[in-house]
N, C-alpha and C positions, 0 to 999 in steps of 0.2 A: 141894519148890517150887523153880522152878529162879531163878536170879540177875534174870534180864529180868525175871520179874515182881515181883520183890522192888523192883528200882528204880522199874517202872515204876507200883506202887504207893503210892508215896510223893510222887508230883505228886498233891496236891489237886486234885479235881473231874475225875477223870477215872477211869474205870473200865474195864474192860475186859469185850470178852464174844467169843461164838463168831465174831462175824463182821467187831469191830475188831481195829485191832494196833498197835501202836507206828508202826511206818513211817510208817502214814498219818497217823499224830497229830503227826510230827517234818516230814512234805511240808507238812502244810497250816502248820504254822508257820514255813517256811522261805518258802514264798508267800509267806504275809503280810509277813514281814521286808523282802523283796524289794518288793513294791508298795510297802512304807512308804518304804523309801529310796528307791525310785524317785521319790513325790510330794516330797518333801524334797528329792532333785537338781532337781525341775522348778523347783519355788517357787524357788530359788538362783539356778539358770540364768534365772528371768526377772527375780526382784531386779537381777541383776547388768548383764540390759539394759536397765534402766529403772529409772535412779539415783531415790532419792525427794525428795520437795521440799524437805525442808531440805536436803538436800544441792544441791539446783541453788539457792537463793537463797544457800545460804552461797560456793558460786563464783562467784554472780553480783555479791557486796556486794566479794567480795576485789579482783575483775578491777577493780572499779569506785575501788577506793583507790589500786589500782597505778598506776592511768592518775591520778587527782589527786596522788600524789605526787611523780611523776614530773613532771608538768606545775608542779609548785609549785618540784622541785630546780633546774629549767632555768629560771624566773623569778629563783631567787635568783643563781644564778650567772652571765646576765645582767646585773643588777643588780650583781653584784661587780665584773663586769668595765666596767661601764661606769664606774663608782665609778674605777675604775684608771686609766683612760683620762682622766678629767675631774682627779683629781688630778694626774696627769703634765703634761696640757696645763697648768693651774696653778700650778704649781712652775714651769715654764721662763716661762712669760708674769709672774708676778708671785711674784720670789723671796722665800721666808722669810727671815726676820731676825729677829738678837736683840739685844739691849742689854747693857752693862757694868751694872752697877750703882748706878753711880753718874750714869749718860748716860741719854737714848733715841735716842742716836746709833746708826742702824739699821747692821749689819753682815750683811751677806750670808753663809749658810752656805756657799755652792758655792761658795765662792773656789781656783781654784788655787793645789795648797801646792805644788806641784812645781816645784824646782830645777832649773833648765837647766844642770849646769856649762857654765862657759866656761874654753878653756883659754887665757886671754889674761887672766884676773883671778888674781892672787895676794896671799892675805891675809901681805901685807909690813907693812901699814903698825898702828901700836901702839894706832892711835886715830884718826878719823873726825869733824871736825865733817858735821854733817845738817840741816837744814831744810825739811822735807817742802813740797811747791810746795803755794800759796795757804794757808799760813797768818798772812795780815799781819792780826789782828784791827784793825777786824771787819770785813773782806772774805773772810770763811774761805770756804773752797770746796775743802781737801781731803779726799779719800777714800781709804777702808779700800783698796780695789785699785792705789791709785797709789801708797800707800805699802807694801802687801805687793810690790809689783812691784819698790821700791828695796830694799827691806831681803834680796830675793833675790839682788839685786846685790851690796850691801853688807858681806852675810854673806860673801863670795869674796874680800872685800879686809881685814875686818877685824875683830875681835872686840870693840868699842868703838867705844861713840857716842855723841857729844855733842848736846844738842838746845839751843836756844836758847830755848826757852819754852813754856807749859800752855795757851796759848791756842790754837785753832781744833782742838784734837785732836790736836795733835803729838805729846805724849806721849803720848796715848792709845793713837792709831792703832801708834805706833811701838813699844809695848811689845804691844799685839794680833799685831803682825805677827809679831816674836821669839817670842811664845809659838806662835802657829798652825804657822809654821816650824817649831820647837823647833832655833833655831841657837845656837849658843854668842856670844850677845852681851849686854852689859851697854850701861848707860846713866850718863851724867854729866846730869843735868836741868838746867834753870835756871828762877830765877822773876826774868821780866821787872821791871828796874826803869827808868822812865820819868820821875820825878819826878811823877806822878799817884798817891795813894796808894791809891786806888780800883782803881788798877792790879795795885799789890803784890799787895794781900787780893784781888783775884778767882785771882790763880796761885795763892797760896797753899793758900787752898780747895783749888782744882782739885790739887794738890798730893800732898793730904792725900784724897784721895776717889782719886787714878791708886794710893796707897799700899794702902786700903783695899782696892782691884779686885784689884791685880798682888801686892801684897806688895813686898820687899825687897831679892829675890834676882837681881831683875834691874838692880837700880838701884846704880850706884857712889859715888854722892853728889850733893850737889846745890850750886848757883852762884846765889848770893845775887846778881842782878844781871849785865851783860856792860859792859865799861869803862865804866862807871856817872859814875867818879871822871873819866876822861878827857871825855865827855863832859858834866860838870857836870849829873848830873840827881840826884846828891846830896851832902850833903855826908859825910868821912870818919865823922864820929861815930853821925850817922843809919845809916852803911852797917856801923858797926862793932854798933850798935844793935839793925838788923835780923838778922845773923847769932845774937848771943849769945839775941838772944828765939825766934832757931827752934831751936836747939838745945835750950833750955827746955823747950819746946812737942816734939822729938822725944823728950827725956829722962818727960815725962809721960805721953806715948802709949807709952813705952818703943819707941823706934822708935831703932836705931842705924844712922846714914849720917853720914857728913865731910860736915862743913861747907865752901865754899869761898867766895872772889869771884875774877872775870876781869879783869884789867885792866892796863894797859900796865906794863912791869917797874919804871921808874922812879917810878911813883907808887904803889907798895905799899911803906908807909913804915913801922916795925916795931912800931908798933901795930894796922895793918890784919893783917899777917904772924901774928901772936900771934892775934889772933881766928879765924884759920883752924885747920881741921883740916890740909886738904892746899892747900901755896902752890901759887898758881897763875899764871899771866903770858901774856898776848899778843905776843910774838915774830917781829915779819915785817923778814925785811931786805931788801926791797923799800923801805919806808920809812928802812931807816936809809941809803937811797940807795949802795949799794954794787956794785960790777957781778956779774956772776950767777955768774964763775968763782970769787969770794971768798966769795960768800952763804951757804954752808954752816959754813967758817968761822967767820966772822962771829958768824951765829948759836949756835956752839955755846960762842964766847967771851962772845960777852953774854949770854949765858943763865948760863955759870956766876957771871958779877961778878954780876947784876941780880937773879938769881934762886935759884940753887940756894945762892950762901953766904949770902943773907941767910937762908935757911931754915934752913942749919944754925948759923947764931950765934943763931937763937931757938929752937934744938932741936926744930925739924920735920924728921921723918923722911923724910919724901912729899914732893916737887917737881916741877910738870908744868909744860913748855910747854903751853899753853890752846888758843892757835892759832899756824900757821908754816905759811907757802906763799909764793905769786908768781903774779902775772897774768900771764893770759894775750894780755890786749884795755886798751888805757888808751894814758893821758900817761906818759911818763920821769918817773922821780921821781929828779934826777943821774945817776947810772951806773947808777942800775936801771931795765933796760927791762924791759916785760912783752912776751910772744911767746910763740907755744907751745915753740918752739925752747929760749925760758931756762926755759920751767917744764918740759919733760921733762929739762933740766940739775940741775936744783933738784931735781926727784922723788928722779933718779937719785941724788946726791950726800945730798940729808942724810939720806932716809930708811933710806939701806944703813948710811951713819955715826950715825946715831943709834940704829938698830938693833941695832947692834956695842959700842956705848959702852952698852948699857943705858939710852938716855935715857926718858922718858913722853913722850908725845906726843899730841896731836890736831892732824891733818894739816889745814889749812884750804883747800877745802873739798869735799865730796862733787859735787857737781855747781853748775852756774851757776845764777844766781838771775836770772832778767832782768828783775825787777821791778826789780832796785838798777839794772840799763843804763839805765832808759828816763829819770835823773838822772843818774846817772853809770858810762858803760861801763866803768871800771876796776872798781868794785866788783862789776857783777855776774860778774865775767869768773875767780874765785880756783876756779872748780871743778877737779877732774879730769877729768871728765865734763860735756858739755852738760845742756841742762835734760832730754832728750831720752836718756838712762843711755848716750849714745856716749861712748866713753873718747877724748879729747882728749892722750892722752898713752899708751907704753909704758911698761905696769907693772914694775918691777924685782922678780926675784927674792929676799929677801936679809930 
């Protein structure tokens, strides 16, 4: 039996006879093969041209999201940007502001902190009295920018300021501005005394609330009063009374700052002297009527009789002229005339000499005050500067 039929035996259902053969039984199955894939390519190729329905609704539902979410990104970003624009416009039409803590004294954030040097200001001088304009309570009407605007100045000539009182913001503004700056300046405070005692306690307070705000580090001590005793608005025991009770009152709150008073040399009598931490004394020899080539002089002799040895025969270490200057606008007072002429003599003369000698100082005064003119033009006239931060004088190097 030969091999072909042996295989070709072993396919079920098929048999063989004289007139089949293999060939024709492997043609017709290769047919068939062929027509079947053929029907199988068609049905494909027509699939393939004619997507079916889920498939077009599910492209039809996508297209349909693209286009809403597209139209919903360009609503919100819109909406952003109009947001942008209304705040912008906002901010410059009606500026923000914030409060100290203890005020709701509105302070503007967009303040100009930016320093112009000038090269015509030289921090010469050891010390600076200051009085921010319109703070005569209660006609207050200073602002955070009129005093950031001096203390730009001020920073250039001095590292110390004296203020003269808590009322209208003076302190306030003036230790706002040193911080926003961040200049190297301290402060000598004082709490107005008037013989009103309603007066005292409202500085007081306020005092005690600038301490609270700012803290410590900017303050040098504080001025029980400004020639109090010269101008009779109390008496020494009252004035010796109010120091020892703040000191108490700092000692409680554990708050250390010098105690002081201001007032003319010959009426700190060595009881008042003893009450003090640091002696302190008003010094102008425009008053003690002397002509302007001796004023320097002058004052740095009566400074030491009136004031620096009464301090060290009660062993106070610390001794400051308070204030010491010269006008520039006034009556003669004897051989002292005021002129800008004697006060750029003055500048020159005791601020280089007293700067040499080691004296303390607060130079009397930063600029004119022409509230004191419009009673009397000698007083408002002790600036260095007009009301107006024009310097009224060449500043010495030294």
């Amino acid at each position: 039996m030969s091999n072909e039929a042996d295989i070709t035996s072993q396919w079920p259902g098929h048999d063989t006879d004289a007139s089949g053969s293999t060939e024709t039984i492997v043609s017709d199955s290769l047919t068939n093969s062929l027509t079947a894939t053929t029907v199988v390519a068609s049905a494909y190729s027509a699939s393939s041209q004619k997507p079916s329905q889920w498939l077009v609704e599910t492209q039809r539902y996508s297209k349909v999201n693209r286009i809403v979410l597209i139209s919903l990104g360009m609503l919100v970003f819109v909406a952003l940007m109009a947001g942008l624009v209304y705040w912008i416009v906002s901010f410059y039409a009606f500026p923000p502001s914030y409060s100290t803590k203890y005020s709701d004294v509105p302070y503007p954030k967009q303040l100009n902190t930016t320093i112009v040097k000038n090269g015509d200001l030289h921090q010469s001088f050891y010390g600076i009295g200051y009085t921010p304009s319109h703070t005569q309570y209660p006609q207050c009407g200073s602002t955070a920018e009129e005093v950031l605007e001096d203390i730009k100045v001020l920073s250039q000539l001095t590292s110390r300021l004296r203020i003269y009182g808590m009322d209208c913001n003076a302190a306030n503004y003036t230790l706002m501005a040193i911080n926003l700056l961040d200049v190297n300046m301290t402060t000598l405070l004082t709490l107005w005394v008037d013989g009103d005692e309603s007066t005292y306690q409202r500085q007081k307070e306020t005092l005690f609330q600038i301490i609270d705000e700012y803290g410590t580090s900017r303050i040098d001590g504080v001025s029980v009063g400004n020639e109090v005793l010269f101008r009779n608005k109390t008496a020494e025991p009252d004035l010796i009374q109010k120091m020892t009770s703040l000191r108490e009152e700092f000692r409680s709150r554990q708050i250390y700052l010098n105690i002081t008073t201001t007032d003319l040399a010959n009426l700190l009598d060595p009881k008042v002297i003893l009450a003090e931490d640091v002696v302190m004394a008003n010094i102008h020899p425009y008053f003690g009527g002397v002509p302007i080539e001796d004023a320097t002089n002058w004052t740095m002799s009566f400074s030491e009789s009136e004031l620096f040895k009464p301090a060290r025969l009660a062993r106070k270490s610390v001794a400051a002229i308070a204030e010491v200057g010269w006008p520039s606008r006034g009556v003669s007072n004897s051989d002292s005339v005021p002129s800008l002429t004697n006060l750029q003599t003055f500048v020159d003369d005791f601020v280089c000499h007293a700067n040499k000698a080691n004296v303390r100082y607060y130079y009397f005064e930063a600029f004119d005050e022409p509230w004191k003119s419009k009673e009397n033009e000698l007083e408002g006239s002790w600036g260095i500067m007009d009301e107006n931060r024009n310097l009224k004088v060449r500043i010495p190097v030294c």
